[in-house]
KOLVEX-424378 format. One record per residue (C-alpha): x, y, z. Coordinates in nm, 3 decimals. Example, Ala and Ser with C-alpha at 12.3 -4.5 7.8 and 13.67 -1.06 7.14 Angstrom:
// KOLVEX-424378
+---------+---------+---------+
:      xx :      yy :      zz :
+---------+---------+---------+
:   1.230 :  -0.450 :   0.780 :
:   1.367 :  -0.106 :   0.714 :
+---------+---------+---------+
//
This chain:
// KOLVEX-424378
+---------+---------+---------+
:      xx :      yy :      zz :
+---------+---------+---------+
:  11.755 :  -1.468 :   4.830 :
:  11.567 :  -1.270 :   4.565 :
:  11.870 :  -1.315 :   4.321 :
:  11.842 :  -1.701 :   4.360 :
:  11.498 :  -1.698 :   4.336 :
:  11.514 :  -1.517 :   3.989 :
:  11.773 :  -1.724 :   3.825 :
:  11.581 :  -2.043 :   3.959 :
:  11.264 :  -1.894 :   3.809 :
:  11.495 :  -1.809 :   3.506 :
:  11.626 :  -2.134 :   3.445 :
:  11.351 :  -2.356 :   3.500 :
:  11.157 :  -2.148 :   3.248 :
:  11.410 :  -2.203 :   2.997 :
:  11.474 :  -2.526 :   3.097 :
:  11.099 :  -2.632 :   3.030 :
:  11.133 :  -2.473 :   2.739 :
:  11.386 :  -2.674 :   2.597 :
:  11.257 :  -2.993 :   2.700 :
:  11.003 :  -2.992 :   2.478 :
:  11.223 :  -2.951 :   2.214 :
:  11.431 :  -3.210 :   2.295 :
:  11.164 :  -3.524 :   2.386 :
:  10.939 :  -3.408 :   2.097 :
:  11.295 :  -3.469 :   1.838 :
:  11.333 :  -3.776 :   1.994 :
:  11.005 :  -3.898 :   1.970 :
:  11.030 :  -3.798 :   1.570 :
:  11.397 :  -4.016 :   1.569 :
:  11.591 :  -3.675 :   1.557 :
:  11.930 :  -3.731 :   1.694 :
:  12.022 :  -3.512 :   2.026 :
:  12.362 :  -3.486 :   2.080 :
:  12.370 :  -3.282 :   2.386 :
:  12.122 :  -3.146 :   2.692 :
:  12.271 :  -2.834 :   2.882 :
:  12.124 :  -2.657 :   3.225 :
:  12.273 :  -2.360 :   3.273 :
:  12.565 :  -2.198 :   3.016 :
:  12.939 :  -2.189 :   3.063 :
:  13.180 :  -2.448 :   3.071 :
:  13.081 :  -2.782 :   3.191 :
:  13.087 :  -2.837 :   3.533 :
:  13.013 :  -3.272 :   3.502 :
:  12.805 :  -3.473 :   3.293 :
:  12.708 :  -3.801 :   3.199 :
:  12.552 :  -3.975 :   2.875 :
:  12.215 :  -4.163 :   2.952 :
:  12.107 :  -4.291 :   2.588 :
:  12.300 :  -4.117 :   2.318 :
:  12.246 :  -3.783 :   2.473 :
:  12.520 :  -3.602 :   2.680 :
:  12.357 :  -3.428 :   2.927 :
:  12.557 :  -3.106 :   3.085 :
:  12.545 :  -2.949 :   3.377 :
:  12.678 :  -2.539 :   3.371 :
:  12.775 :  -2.270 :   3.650 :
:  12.539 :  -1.995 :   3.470 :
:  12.171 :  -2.093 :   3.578 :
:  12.003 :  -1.900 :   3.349 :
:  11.821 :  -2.133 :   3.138 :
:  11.955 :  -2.405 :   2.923 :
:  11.998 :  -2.543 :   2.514 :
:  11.900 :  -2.820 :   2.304 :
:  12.214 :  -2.923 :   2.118 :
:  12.115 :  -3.120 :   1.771 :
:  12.400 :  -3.267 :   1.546 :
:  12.428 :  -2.962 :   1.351 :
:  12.480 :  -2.734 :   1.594 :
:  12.826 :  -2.914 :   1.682 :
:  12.962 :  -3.028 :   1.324 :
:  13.320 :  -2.959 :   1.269 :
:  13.330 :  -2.733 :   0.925 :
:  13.314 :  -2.955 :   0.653 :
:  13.139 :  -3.244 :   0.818 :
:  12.809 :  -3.378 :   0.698 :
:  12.487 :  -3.458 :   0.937 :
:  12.405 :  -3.776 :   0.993 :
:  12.026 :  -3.940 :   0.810 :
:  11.971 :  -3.876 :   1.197 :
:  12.007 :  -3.501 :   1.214 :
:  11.757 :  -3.228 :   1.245 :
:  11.799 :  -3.096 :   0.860 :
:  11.756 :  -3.430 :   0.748 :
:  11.386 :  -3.503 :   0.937 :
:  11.078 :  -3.456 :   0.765 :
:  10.930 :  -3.112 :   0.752 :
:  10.636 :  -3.243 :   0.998 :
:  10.881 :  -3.375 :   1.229 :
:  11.071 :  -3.041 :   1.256 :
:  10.754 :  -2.798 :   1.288 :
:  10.636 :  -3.035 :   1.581 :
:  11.003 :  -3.011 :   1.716 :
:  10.987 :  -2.669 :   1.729 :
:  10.659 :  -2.577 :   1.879 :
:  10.688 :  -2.812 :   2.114 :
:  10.932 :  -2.526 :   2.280 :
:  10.678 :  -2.244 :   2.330 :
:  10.375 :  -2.537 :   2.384 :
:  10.548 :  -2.669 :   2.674 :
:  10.590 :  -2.283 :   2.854 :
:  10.227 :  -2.302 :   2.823 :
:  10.153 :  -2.666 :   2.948 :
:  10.433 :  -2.555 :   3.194 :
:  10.171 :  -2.209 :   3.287 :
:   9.896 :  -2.406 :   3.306 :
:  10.064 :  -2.602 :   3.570 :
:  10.187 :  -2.365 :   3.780 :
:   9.823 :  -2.167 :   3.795 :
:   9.697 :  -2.498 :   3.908 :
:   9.929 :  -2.461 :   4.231 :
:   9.826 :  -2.067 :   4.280 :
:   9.466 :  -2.087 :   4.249 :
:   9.495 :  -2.390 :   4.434 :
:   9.639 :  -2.194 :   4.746 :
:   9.490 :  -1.858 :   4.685 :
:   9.193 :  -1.906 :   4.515 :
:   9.058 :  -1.728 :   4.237 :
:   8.854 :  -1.428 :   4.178 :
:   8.483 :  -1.419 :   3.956 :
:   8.363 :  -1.188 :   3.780 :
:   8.121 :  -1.103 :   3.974 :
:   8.063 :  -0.732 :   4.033 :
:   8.093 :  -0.664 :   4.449 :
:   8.052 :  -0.295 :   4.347 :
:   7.961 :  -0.060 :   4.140 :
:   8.136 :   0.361 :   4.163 :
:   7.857 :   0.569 :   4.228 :
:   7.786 :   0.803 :   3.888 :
:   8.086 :   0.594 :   3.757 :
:   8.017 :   0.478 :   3.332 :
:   7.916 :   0.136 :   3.467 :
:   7.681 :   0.291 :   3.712 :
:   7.490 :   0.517 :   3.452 :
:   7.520 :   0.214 :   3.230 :
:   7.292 :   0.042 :   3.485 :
:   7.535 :  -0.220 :   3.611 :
:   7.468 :  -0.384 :   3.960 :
:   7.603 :  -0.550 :   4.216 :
:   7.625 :  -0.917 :   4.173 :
:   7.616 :  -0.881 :   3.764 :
:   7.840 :  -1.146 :   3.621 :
:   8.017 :  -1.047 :   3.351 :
:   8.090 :  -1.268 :   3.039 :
:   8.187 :  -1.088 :   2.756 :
:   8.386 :  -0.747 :   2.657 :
:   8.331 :  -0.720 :   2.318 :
:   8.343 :  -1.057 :   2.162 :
:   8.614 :  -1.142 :   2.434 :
:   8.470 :  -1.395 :   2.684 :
:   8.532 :  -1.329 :   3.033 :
:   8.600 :  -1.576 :   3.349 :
:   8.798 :  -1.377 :   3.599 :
:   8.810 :  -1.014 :   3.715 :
:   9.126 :  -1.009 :   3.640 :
:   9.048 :  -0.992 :   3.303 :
:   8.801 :  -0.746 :   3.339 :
:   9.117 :  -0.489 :   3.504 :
:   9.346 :  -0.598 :   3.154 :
:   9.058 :  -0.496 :   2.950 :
:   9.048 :  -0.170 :   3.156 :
:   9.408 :  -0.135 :   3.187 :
:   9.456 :  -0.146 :   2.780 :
:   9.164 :   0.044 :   2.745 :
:   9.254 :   0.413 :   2.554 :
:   8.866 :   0.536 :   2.616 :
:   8.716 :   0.300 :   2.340 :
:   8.362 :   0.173 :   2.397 :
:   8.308 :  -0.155 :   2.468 :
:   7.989 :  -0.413 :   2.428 :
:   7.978 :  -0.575 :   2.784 :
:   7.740 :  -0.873 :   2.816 :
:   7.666 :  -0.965 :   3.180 :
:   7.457 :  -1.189 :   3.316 :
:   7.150 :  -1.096 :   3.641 :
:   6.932 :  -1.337 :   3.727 :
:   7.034 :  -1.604 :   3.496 :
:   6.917 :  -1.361 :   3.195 :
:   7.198 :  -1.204 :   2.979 :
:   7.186 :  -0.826 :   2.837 :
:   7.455 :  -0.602 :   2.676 :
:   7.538 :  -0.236 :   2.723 :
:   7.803 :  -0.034 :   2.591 :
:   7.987 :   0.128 :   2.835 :
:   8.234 :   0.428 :   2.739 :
:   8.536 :   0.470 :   3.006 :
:   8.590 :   0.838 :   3.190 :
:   8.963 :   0.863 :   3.274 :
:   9.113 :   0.911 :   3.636 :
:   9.417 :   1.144 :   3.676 :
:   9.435 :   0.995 :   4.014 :
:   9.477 :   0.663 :   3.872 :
:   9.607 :   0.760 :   3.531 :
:   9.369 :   0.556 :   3.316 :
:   9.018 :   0.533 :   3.211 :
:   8.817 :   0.364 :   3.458 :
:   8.496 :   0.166 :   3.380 :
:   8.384 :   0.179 :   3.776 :
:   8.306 :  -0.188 :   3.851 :
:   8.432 :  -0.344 :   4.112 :
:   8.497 :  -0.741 :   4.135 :
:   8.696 :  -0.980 :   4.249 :
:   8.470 :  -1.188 :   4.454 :
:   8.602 :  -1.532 :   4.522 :
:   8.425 :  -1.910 :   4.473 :
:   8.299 :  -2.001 :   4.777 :
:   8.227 :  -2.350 :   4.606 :
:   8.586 :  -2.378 :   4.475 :
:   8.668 :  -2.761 :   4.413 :
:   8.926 :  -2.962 :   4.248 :
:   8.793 :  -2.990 :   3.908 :
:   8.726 :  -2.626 :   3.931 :
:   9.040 :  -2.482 :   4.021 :
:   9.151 :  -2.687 :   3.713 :
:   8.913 :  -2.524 :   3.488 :
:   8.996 :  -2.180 :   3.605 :
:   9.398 :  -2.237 :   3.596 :
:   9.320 :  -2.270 :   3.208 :
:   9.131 :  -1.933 :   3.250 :
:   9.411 :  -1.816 :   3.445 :
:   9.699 :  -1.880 :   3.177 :
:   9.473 :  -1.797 :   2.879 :
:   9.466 :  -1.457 :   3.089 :
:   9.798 :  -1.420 :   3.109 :
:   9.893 :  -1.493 :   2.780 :
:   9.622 :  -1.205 :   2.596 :
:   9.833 :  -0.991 :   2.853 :
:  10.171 :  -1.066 :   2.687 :
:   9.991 :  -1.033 :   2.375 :
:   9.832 :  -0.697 :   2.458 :
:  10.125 :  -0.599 :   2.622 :
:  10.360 :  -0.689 :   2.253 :
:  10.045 :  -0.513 :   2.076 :
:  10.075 :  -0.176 :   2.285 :
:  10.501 :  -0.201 :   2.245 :
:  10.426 :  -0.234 :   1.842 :
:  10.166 :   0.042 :   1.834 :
:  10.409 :   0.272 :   2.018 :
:  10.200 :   0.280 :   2.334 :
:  10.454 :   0.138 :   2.581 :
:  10.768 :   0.405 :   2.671 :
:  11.124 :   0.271 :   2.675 :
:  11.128 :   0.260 :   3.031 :
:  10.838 :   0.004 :   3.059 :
:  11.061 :  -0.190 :   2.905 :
:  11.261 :  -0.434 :   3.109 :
:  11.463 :  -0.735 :   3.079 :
:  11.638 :  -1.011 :   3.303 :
:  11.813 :  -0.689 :   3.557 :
:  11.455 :  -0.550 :   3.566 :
:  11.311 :  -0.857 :   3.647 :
:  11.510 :  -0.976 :   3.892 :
:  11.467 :  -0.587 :   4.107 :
:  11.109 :  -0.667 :   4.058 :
:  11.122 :  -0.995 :   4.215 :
:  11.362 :  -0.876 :   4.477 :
:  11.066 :  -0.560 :   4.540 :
:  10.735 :  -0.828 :   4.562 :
:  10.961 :  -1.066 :   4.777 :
:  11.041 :  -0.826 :   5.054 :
:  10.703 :  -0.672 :   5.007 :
:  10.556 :  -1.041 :   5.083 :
:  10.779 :  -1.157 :   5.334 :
:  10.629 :  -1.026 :   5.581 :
:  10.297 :  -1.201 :   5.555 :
:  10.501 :  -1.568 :   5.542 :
:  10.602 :  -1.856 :   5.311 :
:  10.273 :  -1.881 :   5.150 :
:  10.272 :  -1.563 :   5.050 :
:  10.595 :  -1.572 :   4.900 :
:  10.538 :  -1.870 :   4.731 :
:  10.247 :  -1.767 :   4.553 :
:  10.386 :  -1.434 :   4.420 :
:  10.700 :  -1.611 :   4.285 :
:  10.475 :  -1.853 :   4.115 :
:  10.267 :  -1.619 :   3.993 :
:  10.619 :  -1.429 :   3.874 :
:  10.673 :  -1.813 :   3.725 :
:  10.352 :  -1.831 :   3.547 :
:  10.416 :  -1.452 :   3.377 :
:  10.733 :  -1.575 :   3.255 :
:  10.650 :  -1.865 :   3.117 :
:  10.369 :  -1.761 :   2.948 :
:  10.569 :  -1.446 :   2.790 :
:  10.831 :  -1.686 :   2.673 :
:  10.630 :  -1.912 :   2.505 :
:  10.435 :  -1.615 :   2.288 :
:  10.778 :  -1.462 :   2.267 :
:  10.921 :  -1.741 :   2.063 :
:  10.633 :  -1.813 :   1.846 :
:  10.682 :  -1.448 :   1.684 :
:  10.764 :  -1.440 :   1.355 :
:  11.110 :  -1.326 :   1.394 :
:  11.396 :  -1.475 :   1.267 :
:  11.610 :  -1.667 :   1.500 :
:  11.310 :  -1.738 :   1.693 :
:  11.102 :  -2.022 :   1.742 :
:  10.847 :  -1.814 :   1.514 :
:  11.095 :  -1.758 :   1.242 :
:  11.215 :  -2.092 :   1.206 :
:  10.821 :  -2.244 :   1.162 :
:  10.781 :  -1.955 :   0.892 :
:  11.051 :  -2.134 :   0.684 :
:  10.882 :  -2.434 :   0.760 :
:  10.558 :  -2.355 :   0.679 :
:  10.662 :  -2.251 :   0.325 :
:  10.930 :  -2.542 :   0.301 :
:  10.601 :  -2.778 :   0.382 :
:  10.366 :  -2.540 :   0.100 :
:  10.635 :  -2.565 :  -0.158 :
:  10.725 :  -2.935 :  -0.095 :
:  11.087 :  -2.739 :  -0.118 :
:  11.345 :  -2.638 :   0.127 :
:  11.460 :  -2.293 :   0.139 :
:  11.810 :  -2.221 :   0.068 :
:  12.007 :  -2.302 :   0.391 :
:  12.257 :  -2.076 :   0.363 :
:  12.039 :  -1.788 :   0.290 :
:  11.814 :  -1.894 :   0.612 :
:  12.124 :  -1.908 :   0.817 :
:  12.229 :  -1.604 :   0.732 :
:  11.860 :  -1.466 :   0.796 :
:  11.838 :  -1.622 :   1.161 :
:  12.172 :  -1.497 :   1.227 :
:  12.063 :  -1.130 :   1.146 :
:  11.791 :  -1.172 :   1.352 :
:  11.990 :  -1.286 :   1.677 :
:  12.215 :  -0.986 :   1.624 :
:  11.972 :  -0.779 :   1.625 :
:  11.814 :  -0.953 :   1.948 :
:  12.116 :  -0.984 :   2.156 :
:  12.129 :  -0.572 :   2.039 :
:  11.761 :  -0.553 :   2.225 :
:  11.900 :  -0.730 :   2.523 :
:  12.201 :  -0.532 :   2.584 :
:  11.956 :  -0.158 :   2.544 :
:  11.732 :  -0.299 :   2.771 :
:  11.965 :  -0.398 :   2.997 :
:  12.186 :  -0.138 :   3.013 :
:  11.845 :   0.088 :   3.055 :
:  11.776 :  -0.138 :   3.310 :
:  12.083 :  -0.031 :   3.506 :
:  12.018 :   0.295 :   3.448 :
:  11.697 :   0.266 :   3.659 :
:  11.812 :   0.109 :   3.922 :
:  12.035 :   0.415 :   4.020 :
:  11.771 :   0.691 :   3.944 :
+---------+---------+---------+
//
């Protein structure tokens, strides 16, 4: 069950993902020549428009198939193709990828907050002799800003902590409807095995409504995107060991461990966790693919930014060759963390 749960996550993710490549090119008059879900040969299709849409045995994701991407060497694209839209047309093309991951996020947080609610940042306690404590925190502060980082959730508050290497931070809170700041200096925990600021939070809104649980699923996937970001910012700084590293073999053991650890407490349970899996993922790809690496999302709007600067294309050939590079070198990535990812199932 896990399995299929991951490749469903998997695929819809991806699938999203390449939506919003392909409506956004056909709203700009780019020609789409196929649709796939899934990868493999083709198990049926059928043309709706001029667009071939393809259904594969491999659920784990999907492609956006433009005119070039299926010319026969030698043959020229059409005034229709990709290459041949405007430069503005073609940036909007490709964000719309990683923008609809996020609209995509922001969804699915509607649906978990929705069921589970969501948890302030209000302080329910403070350690005793903890930094907070001596910092004169109380119970019932609100936090709303860690540094210059504003702050909705106390979830955010425990990926400011988690990330934290014993740096000081300015925290503003609010008591009493008047704001203050302190600076607060974390004491690490060997039984936890990070540095600990000492507040405690997570109550929930007891006058959660509609519009609210709206407002805080934007919250929600803004939080969840700064932790991909802090997450790519620890990896880059050297911070994160090979074995945090994990890819679609990690994943899915991950899934399979929170689905038999929620399983137990029912369907809703369940439901939320995978979302929540959903909402990780989704977020992570869109960031992902808006890094400035070539063969990525990312890369491809670098050469378009300076394409639309110099009122010039680059070189194609020289790009190709670029983005090509780059997918060697990601497909290299996947296979280590993979094949690490093997490794630690059997340790």
């Amino acid at each position: 069950m896990s399995i299929i749960i991951s490749l469903l996550i998997f695929c819809v993710v991806v699938v999203i993902h390449e939506m919003g490549h392909m409506y956004t090119a056909k709203a700009n008059g780019i020609y789409v020549k196929e649709f796939w879900v899934g990868f493999g040969p083709t198990l049926f299709s059928f043309t709706k428009g001029e667009t071939r849409y393809c259904i594969k045995p491999i659920p784990l994701g999907g492609a956006c198939v433009f005119e070039e991407d299926a010319l026969e060497e030698g043959e020229e694209p059409s005034e229709r193709a990709f290459s041949k839209a405007n430069v503005y047309s073609r940036i909007a093309t490709v964000v719309a990828g990683p923008l609809s991951n996020f609209v995509l996020a922001f969804v699915l947080s509607i649906a978990v907050l929705g069921i589970s609610g969501y948890s302030t940042s209000v302080l329910s306690g403070i350690v005793e002799g903890s930094p907070a404590d001596k910092a004169g925190l109380k119970v019932g502060d609100v936090v709303v800003k860690m540094d210059n980082e504003s702050i909705h959730l106390y979830d955010e508050i425990i990926l400011n902590t988690l990330f934290n290497r014993g740096e000081t931070v300015k925290i503003t809170y609010e008591r009493d409807g008047v704001r203050d700041t302190v600076n607060i200096t974390p004491e690490y925990s060997p039984e936890y095995g990070r540095y600990m600021f000492g507040v405690q939070g997570g109550l929930p809104d007891e006058n959660q409504t509609a519009l609210s649980t709206v407002k805080y699923s934007f919250y929600y996937t803004k939080y969840w995107v700064k932790n991909v970001l802090k997450s790519l910012l620890s990896i880059f700084r050297g911070k994160v060991k090979v074995d945090d590293l994990s890819g679609v073999v990690g994943l899915t053991a991950a899934i399979d461990d929170v689905y038999e650890e929620s399983r137990s407490y029912g369907f809703l349970t369940v439901l939320v966790n995978m979302l929540n899996i959903a909402v990780l993922l989704s977020a992570n790809l869109g960031v992902f693919n808006l890094l400035p690496i070539p063969a990525l999302d990312g890369g491809r709007l670098l050469f378009l930014a300076v394409e639309a600067i110099r009122k010039k294309p680059a070189d194609q050939t020289i790009e190709n060759k670029i983005h090509l590079a780059g997918f060697a070198l990601l497909m290299l990535l996947t296979v280590f963390i993979m094949y690490n990812d093997i490794l630690k199932l059997f340790r």
